[in-house]
C-alpha positions, 0 to 999 in steps of 0.5 A: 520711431522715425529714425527706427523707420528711415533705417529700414531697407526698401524691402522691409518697409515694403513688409511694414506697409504689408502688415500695418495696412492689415493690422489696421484693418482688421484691429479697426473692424474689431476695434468697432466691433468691441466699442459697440458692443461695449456700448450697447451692454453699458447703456442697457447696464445703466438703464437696468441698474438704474431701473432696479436702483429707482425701484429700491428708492421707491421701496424705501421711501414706501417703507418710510412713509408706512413708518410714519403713518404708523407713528401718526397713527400711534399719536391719534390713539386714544391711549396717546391722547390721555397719556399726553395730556397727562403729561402736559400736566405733569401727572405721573400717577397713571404712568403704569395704567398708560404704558399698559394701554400704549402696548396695543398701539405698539404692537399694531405698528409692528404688525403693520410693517414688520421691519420695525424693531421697537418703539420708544416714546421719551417724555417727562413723566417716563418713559412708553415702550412695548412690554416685551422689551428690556429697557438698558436703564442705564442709558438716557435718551435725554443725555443722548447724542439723539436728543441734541439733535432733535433739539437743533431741528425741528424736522423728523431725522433719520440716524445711520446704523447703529447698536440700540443702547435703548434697549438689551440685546444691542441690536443694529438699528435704524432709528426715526428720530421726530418730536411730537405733535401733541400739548406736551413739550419735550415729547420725542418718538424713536423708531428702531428698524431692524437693519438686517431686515432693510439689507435683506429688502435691498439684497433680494432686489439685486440679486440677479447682478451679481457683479453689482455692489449696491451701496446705502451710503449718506453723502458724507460717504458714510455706510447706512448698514454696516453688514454692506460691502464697504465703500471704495475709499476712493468714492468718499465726500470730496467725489460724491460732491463731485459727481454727484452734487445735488442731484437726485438720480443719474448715472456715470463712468468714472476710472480710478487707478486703472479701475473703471467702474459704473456708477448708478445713484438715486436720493431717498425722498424721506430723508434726500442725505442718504443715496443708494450707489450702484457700482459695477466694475467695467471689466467684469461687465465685458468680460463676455466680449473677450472672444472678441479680442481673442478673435480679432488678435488670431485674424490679425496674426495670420494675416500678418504672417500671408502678408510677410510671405507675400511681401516677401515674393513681390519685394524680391521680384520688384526691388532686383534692379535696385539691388544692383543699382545700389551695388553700383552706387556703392562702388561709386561711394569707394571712388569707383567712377568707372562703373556703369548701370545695365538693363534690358528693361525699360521701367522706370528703374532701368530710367534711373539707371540710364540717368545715373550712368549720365551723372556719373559722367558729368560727376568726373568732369565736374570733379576736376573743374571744382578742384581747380576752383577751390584751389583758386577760391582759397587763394583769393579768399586768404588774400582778401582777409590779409588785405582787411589788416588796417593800415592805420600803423603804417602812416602813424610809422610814416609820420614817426619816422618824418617827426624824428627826422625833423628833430635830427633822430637819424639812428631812429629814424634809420632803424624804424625805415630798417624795421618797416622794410623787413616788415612788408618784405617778411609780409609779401613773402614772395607771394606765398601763404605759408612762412615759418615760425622763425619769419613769423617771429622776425615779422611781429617783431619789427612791427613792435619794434617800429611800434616802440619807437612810435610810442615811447615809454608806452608799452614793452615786449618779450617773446619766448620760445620752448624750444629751437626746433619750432622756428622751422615749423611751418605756419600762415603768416601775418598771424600774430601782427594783427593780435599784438596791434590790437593789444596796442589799440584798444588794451593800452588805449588809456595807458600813458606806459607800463604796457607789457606783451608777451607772446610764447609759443610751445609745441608738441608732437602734434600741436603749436601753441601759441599765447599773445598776453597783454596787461591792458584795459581788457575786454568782454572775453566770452562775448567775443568768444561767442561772437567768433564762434556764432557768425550770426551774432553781434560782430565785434574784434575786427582782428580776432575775427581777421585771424579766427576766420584765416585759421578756419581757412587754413585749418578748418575745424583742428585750430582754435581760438579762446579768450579770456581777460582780466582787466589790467592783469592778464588778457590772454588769446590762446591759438592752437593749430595743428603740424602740418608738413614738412619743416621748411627751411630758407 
């Protein structure tokens, strides 16, 4: 974005300050506008649902306490009392003449609340039941999912909706399961809600939301009712954990894959497993406050589009002198150091072009005093990094050449005198920085001749050249001396003979290449590589970096330097530099 910014002229920025200080503005007052209204509407949406929410709950809760009353009442009655001891006793023969008598008990909880569906008594002298009833005789309670339940605990247990395969018909039900408090062991009461009745009870409740899905779920996010919309798979027991845990009520904001919805909760007292969910989607919610948006957006636009126009006019009045003032700068950028800024005003641009005209001036006297500086600097600085070459060769030749006189070797000693002489005579050059190819050649050739004879039997050498057409070519001198004699230092430090150096030089139309090769101990090639390239690194190779810093001086970004070695077989520097100038001749 930054880069996108910086690109952009002075008048357009002008225009992109223009319309995002407007933009802002106004999508910050309808911005806060929006938040607060949402606001407002979601913590009046919470406090209602959960209102409603708590008023269900309590319904619910009323229902189930009416239900066991109805079933207390059924165990005081005096048909129960008998047929409970009778029970107890393992009498069986007045089963008839009780299931006659219990019917009036059945039929009075039903009429004290309506939602229940049947009543259903299991104990061990048969069964007790309402008489308009069809027992499914094909199913046990005693060999019942039911009663093992019942047997674990000892509490009442409610059981989610389900088919009641107690009686005919399959009815979806909601079934109290508890044991009774009479002296007759393995005695157990089934109360059947009917389920449509309860859905229909929570339906009319919440009929004036009708963006509001209300949920009777357990907290393994299992449905109560099935005819209620299904659960989304996203709120399962992990999430209900999560959220909700073991409180008893509250509200919160969740947002899953884009989808953000209110979420409303409160426990069922008489049975604190099962929750009533509220969940009301956020978007619907606002969908009211969409005017808005709708209004903040067409505000914003035309604003944008006085705030371009407007712009647009101040920018060109504001910015004509620094037209000018860049057309000038321009010219200037093409090496046009004649031109000259004008104005009859006296702002604070025609200050800048006052200035400019003054740098311009010194810009031209500077311009010759730096040429004649760099010229002298690249002198002095080429000079001082031929100076650095270390002199220890020169007294061990000094002294060679003292030893072999001493022992009557004159031809040697004649020859090594000859060889240092061109030596220094090709080094001074008469003074200049560039030597040929050819020379270059002749000069680190006598430095390895007088080398030779300094150290017998210790090393040989070859140099190859491509072609006779490259002797001519123009290169910097002392180049090759420092890399050969470093072969000699350190890659032939252990070796007694055997020592090999070959030095090969090929061009072409554009490039000279030149290979130094030796078969000594080797080095830490890419170490070094990244000590020459990285000058903030560990410096090591006196004369590597001698010569990579002579070719930066000499040219710059177009020679290179790379290393490589293979302990005892090959360690190689390539050099390639480029052709510059004419081919020179003695």
């Amino acid at each position: 974005m930054k880069t996108i910014l910086y690109k952009l002229t002075l008048k357009k920025r002008m225009w992109v300050s223009f319309v995002l200080l407007i933009a802002i503005s106004i999508a910050a007052t309808g911005g806060l506008s929006y938040y607060i209204s949402a606001r407002v509407i979601e913590r009046n949406t919470f406090q209602l649902s959960q209102d409603n929410l708590n008023t269900s709950a309590r319904v619910l809760d009323e229902k189930a306490k009416q239900i066991l009353v109805s079933v207390l009442n059924i165990m005081i009655s005096q048909p129960f009392v008998q047929m409970s001891k009778d029970s107890a006793a393992g009498k069986k023969d007045g089963y008839y003449g009780h299931m006659t008598a219990m019917n009036s008990a059945f039929t009075q909880a039903k009429l004290a609340e309506p939602s229940i569906e049947s009543i259903f008594i299991a104990t061990p002298i048969g069964e007790f039941y309402s008489a308009s009833y069809y027992r499914n005789q094909g199913y046990s309670f005693y060999d019942s999912p039911l009663y093992e339940k019942a047997q674990s605990t000892k509490e009442p247990f409610w059981v989610e909706g389900h088919e009641d395969l107690l009686f005919q018909g399959k009815d979806r039900v909601i079934s109290l399961v508890m044991k009774s408090i009479s002296e007759s062991p393995n005695m157990y009461f089934v109360v059947n809600l009917n389920e449509k009745a309860i859905q229909g009870m929570l339906s009319d409740r919440h009929t004036e939301q009708e963006d509001q899905n209300l949920f009777l779920v357990n907290r393994n996010a299992d449905s109560v009712l099935l005819n209620q919309p299904n659960l989304p798979k996203s709120y399962d027991k992990t999430f209900l954990e999560e959220h909700i845990g073991t409180s008893s009520r509250g509200h919160f904001e969740v947002g899953i894959a884009a989808q953000y919805d209110l979420v409303n909760y409160a426990t069922l007292q008489f049975n604190p497993d099962w929750l009533l969910l509220s969940v009301q989607s956020r978007s619907d919610l606002l969908k009211d406050l969409s005017w808005i948006q709708w209004a903040t957006g067409i505000i914003m636009l035309v604003c944008i589009i006085m705030a371009v126009l407007v712009s647009n006019v101040l920018s060109a009045i504001l910015l004509k002198p620094l037209y000018h003032l860049q057309m000038l700068m321009s010219k200037v950028g093409r090496n046009d150091l004649s031109v000259r800024f004008q104005s009859h005003y006296q702002d604070e641009v025609s200050q800048v072009g006052h200035k400019f005209n003054s740098m311009l001036l010194e810009i031209n006297e500077l311009i010759d005093e730096v040429k004649d500086a760099e010229r002298e600097k690249r002198k002095s600085e080429a000079k001082a990094l031929q100076a650095q070459i270390s002199p220890h060769f020169l007294y061990n030749t000094l002294n060679t050449i003292i030893w072999k006189m001493e022992t009557d070797e004159l031809d040697n000693s004649k020859s090594m005198v000859i060889a240092l002489s061109q030596l220094f005579q090709l080094g001074l050059n008469h003074g200049e920085e560039w030597t040929t190819v050819e020379k270059e050649l002749l000069h680190v050739r006598q430095y390895l001749t007088i080398q030779q004879l300094c150290y017998e039997e210790l090393f040989d050498f070859e140099i190859v050249v491509s072609s006779d057409t490259s002797l001519a070519l123009p290169i910097m001198k002392i180049m090759l001396q420092p890399l050969v004699e470093n072969s000699l230092l350190h890659g032939f430090e252990h070796m007694e003979s055997g020592g090999k150096i070959r030095i090969e030089l090929t061009s072409d139309h554009q490039q000279l290449h030149i290979v130094v090769e030796d078969n000594g101990s080797g080095m830490d090639a890419d170490k070094l590589q990244l000590s020459l390239n990285h000058p903030n690194t560990e410096k090591k190779g006196y004369a590597l970096r001698n010569v990579f810093n002579r070719l930066l001086l000499y040219y710059g970004g177009e020679a290179t330097m790379v290393l490589s070695s293979e302990p005892f077989e090959a360690t190689k520097v390539y050099i390639t530099i480029p052709i510059k100038g004419e081919v020179l001749h003695e």
